[in-house]
Each structure stands twice: as structure tokens, then as C-alpha cells.
N, C-alpha and C positions, 0 to 999 in steps of 0.2 A: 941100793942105788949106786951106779957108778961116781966114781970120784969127776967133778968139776961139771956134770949133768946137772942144768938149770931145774929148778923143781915143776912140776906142772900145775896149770893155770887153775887157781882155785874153785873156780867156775866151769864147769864145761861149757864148749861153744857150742850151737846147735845147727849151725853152716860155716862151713871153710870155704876159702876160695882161695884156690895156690898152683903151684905146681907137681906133676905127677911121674914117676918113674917108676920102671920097675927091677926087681931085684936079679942080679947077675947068677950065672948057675953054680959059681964057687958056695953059695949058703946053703944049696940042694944038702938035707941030710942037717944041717944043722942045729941046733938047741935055738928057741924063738928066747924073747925075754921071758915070756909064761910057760914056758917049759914045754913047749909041743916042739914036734918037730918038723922042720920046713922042708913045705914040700909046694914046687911048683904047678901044680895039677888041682892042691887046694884053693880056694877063696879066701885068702888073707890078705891082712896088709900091715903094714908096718907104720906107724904115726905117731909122734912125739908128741904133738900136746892133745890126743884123746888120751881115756882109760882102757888099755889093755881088757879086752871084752868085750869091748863097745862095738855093734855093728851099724854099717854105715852105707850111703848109697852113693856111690863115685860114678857122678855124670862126666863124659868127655865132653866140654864146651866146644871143641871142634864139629864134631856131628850128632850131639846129644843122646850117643847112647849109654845107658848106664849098667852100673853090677853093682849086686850084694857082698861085701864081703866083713870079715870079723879081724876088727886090729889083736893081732897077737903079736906084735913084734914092737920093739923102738929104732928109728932110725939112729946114725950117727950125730952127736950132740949139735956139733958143730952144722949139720944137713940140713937147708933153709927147706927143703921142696916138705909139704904137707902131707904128701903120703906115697908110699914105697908100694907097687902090687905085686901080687905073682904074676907069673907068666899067663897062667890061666884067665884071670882074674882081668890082666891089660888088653888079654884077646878080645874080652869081651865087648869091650870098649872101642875096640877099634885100635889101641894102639901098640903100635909094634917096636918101633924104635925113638930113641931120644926121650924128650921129654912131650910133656902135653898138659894143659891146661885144665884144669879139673876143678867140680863145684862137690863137696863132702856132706852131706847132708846125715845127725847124728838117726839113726834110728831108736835103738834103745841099748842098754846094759845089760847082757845076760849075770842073771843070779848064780852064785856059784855056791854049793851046796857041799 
């Protein structure tokens, strides 16, 4: 765990309601927090206080459309917005640029073996 990152909430929630962004193409190719590597074309996202695994259904509260995707990543500590998507991931939604309003709803935990 990084140095001065808040620890996550004991509880998981089982709806967010926040703000939503997505991730710039400098992380294309990167190392996620769970060790895959990021790629815009996937369905991922990046969320601070879910579990790494956990997938999740990101409606856009703008025109209610939603995606499937799986958090594998953490935001920056200090990053209030609830969740970071890929490019793919934001298409589907409807959003393109800036930020957007989003409702997180958890699905489940994939088991890891």
C-alpha cells in the first residue's frame, strides 16, 4: 500500500454516487494496481474505495446509459471523483470529454484462484 493512502472502507458500498472521468493516454501500456496492464480498448476502471476485482455497472446520470466494467486500478489518493474509465468503457456511456455524473452500482467480486 502506498505511503499516506487512506486505508479502504471496511464495508463495501453497494451504490456510489459521484463524479466520473476518464483516464488520459500517458497510462496506455501501464502497470494497473493488480498488475494487468492498461489498456484503453479494455472495460476497466479505476476506484479508490471499491475492491480491486470488483465489477460494477457505471450509469451516466446525463442520458442513463450504462457499461460493465471491472476496477483494476486506484485512483490518485488525494482524486475525490469515484471512478476513473477507459476510453472504451466512457464511449459507452456516452461520455467524451470533462467529467460526468455517475451512479456505480457494485455487482459482484470475482474469486481469484
Amino acid at each position: 500500500m502506498a505511503q499516506g493512502r487512506p486505508p479502504l472502507p471496511a464495508k463495501t458500498p453497494k451504490v456510489l454516487y459521484g463524479t466520473a472521468s476518464f483516464y488520459a493516454n500517458k497510462f496506455e501500456g501501464r502497470e494497473t494496481a493488480n498488475g494487468e496492464i492498461f489498456s484503453q480498448k479494455k472495460m476497466t476502471a479505476a476506484c479508490n474505495v471499491l475492491p480491486l476485482g470488483t465489477w460494477i455497472k457505471v450509469t451516466n446520470l446525463r442520458n442513463g446509459r450504462s457499461v460493465i466494467v471491472k476496477v483494476n486500478d486506484r485512483l490518485h489518493y488525494r482524486m475525490k471523483r469515484v471512478v476513473d474509465l477507459s476510453t472504451m468503457a466512457a464511449k459507452q456511456i456516452g461520455h467524451r470529454d470533462g467529467l460526468t455524473r455517475v451512479k456505480v452500482e457494485v455487482l459482484e467480486k470475482r474469486k481469484t484462484s
